[in-house]
N, C-alpha and C positions, 0 to 999 in steps of 0.2 A: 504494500500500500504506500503509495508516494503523497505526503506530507508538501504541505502548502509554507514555504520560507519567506518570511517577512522581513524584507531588510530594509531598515531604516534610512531614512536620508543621510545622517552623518555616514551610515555605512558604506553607502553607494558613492559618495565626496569620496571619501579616504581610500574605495578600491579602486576607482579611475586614479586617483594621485598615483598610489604606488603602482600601477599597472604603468603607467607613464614614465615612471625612474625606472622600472623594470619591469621591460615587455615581455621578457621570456616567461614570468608568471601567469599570466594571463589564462594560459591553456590549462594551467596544471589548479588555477582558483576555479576556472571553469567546470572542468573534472570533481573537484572536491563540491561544489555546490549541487552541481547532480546527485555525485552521491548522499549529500545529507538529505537531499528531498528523498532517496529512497529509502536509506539504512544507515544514521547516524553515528553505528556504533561499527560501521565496516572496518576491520582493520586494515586498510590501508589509511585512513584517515586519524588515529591514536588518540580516539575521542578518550577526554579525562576528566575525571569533576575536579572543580578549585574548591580552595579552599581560602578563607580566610574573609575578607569583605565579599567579595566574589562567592561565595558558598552555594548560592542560587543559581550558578552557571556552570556552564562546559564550554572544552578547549578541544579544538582540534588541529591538526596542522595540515599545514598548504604548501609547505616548502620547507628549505633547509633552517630560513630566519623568519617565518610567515607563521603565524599562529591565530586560527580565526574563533574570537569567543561567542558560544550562542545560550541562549536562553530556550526553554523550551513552555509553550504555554500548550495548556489543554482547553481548549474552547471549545464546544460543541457548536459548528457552527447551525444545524437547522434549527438547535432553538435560538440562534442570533438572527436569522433571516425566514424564519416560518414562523 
């Protein structure tokens, strides 16, 4: 079951920036977004829970210095739109 990824305006700013300092990421944050809409916990991706302020999140990586945090909400959406 492929899950619906909400990314935020600051998120979408910061991944054109760094895609712009380095293109070669591009494919490989492309790749990793796929896979979280399908199986966030696939290991090629090293999904890990934080700790500390962050306690509420997960980290996964996108490259060698590239670490993407998400949050995961459980919304039901037909009772938001029915």
């Amino acid at each position: 079951m492929s899950k619906l990824l909400l990314r935020s305006s600051s998120f979408i700013r910061a991944a054109k920036r760094f895609v712009r300092r380095q293109p070669y990421i591009a494919d490989e944050l492309k790749v990793v977004l796929e896979l979280l809409s399908k199986d966030q916990f696939h290991p090629k991706l090293k999904t890990h829970k934080l700790k500390g302020e962050l306690q509420d999140s997960w980290a996964c990586s996108v490259g060698y210095n590239c670490e993407l945090f998400l949050r995961s909400l459980n919304i039901n959406l037909k009772k938001l739109f029915f």
